[in-house]
C-alpha positions in Angstrom: 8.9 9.2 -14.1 12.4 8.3 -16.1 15.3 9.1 -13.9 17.6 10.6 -16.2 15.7 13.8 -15.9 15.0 13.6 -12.2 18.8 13.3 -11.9 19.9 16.1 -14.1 17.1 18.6 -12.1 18.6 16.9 -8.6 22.2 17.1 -9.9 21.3 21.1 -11.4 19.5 22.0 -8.0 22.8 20.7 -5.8 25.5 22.6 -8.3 22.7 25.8 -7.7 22.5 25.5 -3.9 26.6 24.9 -3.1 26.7 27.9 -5.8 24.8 30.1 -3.6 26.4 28.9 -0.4 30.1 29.8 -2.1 28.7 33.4 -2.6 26.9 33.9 0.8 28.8 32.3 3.3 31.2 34.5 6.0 33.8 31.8 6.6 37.4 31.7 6.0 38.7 30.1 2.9 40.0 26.7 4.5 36.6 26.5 6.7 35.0 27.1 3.0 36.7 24.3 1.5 36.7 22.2 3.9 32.5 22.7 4.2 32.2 22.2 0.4 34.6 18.9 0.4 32.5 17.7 3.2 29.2 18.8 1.4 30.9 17.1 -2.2 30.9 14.0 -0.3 27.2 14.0 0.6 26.0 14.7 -2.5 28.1 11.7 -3.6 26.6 10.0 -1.2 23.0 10.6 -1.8 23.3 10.2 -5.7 25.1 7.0 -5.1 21.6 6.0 -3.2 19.2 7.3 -5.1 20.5 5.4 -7.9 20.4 2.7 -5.9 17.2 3.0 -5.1 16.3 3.6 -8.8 17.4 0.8 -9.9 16.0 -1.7 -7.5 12.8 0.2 -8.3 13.5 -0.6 -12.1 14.1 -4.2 -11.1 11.3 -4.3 -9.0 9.0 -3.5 -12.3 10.5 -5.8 -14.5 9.9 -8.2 -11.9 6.4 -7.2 -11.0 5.9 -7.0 -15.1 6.9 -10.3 -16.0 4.6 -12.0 -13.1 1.9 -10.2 -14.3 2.3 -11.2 -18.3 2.9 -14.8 -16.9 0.0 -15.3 -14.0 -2.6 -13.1 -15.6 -3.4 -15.6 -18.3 -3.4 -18.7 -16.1 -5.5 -16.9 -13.9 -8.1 -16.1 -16.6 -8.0 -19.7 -17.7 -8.2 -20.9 -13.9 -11.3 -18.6 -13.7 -13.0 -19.7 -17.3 -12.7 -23.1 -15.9 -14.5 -23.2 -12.7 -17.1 -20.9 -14.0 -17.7 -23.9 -16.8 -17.5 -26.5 -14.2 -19.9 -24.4 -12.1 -22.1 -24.3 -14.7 -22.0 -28.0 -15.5 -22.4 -28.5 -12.0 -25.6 -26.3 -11.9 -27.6 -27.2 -14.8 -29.3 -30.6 -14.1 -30.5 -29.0 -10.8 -31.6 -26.3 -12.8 -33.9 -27.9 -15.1 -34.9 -30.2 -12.5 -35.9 -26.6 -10.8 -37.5 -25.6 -14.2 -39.7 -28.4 -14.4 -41.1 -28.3 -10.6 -41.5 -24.5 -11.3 -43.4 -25.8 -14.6 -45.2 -28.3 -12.3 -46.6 -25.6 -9.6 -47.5 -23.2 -12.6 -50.0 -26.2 -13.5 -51.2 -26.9 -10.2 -52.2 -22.6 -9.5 -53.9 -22.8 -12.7 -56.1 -26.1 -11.9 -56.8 -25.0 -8.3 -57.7 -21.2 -9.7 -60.0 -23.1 -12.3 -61.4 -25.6 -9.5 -62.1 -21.8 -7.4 -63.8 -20.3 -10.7 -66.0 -23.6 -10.9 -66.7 -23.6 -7.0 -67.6 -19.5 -7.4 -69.9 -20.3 -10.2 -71.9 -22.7 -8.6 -72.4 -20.7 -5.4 -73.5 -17.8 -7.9 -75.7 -19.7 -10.1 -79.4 -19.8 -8.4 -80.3 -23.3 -7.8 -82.8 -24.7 -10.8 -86.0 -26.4 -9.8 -87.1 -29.4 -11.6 
């Protein structure tokens, strides 16, 4: 949202509403302008503060911008690196876990070959000599 248009519908809206009040209001003319002077002031007041608050919200995103661009990178580096380290870290105990899964892939396919053999021989009607 840019303020300068927020300002000119805030600064149109106040001129409209002390407008109205200068055309519908039943006091004298010293009560009148001593409400509007009074009223002048407020609006001042609150412009004064909302530009204020506009600009420390500007500042805010400059700041809030600039640590971004600067930590964002570091950050992605940071997190490149320990996922390489992690990795390094991981990978002898994941061969090591390839070759014992390697190992028990052998020793299912002797013991299912030792079971065929064994189901065989119980099968096979004994041979008379």
């Amino acid at each position: 949202m840019r303020a300068k248009p927020f300002l000119i519908g805030l600064s149109t809206g106040i001129i409209g509403g002390i407008t109205t009040i200068l055309l519908t209001t039943p006091q004298s003319g010293q009560q009148l302008r001593s409400n509007i002077a009074l009223n002048t002031k407020k609006a001042k007041a609150n412009l004064v503060e909302i530009a204020k608050h506009t600009s420390n919200l500007k500042d805010a995103t400059f700041t809030l911008k600039n640590e971004v661009q600067n930590n964002i990178p570091k950050v992605i580096h940071e997190l490149k690196d320990s996922v390489s380290n992690f990795k390094q870290t991981i990978e002898p105990d994941a061969v090591k876990l390839k070759e014992e899964l390697e190992g028990l892939q052998n020793s299912i396919a002797k013991i299912e070959n030792n079971l065929s053999e064994i189901n065989n021989k119980k099968s096979d009607p004994p041979q008379i000599q």
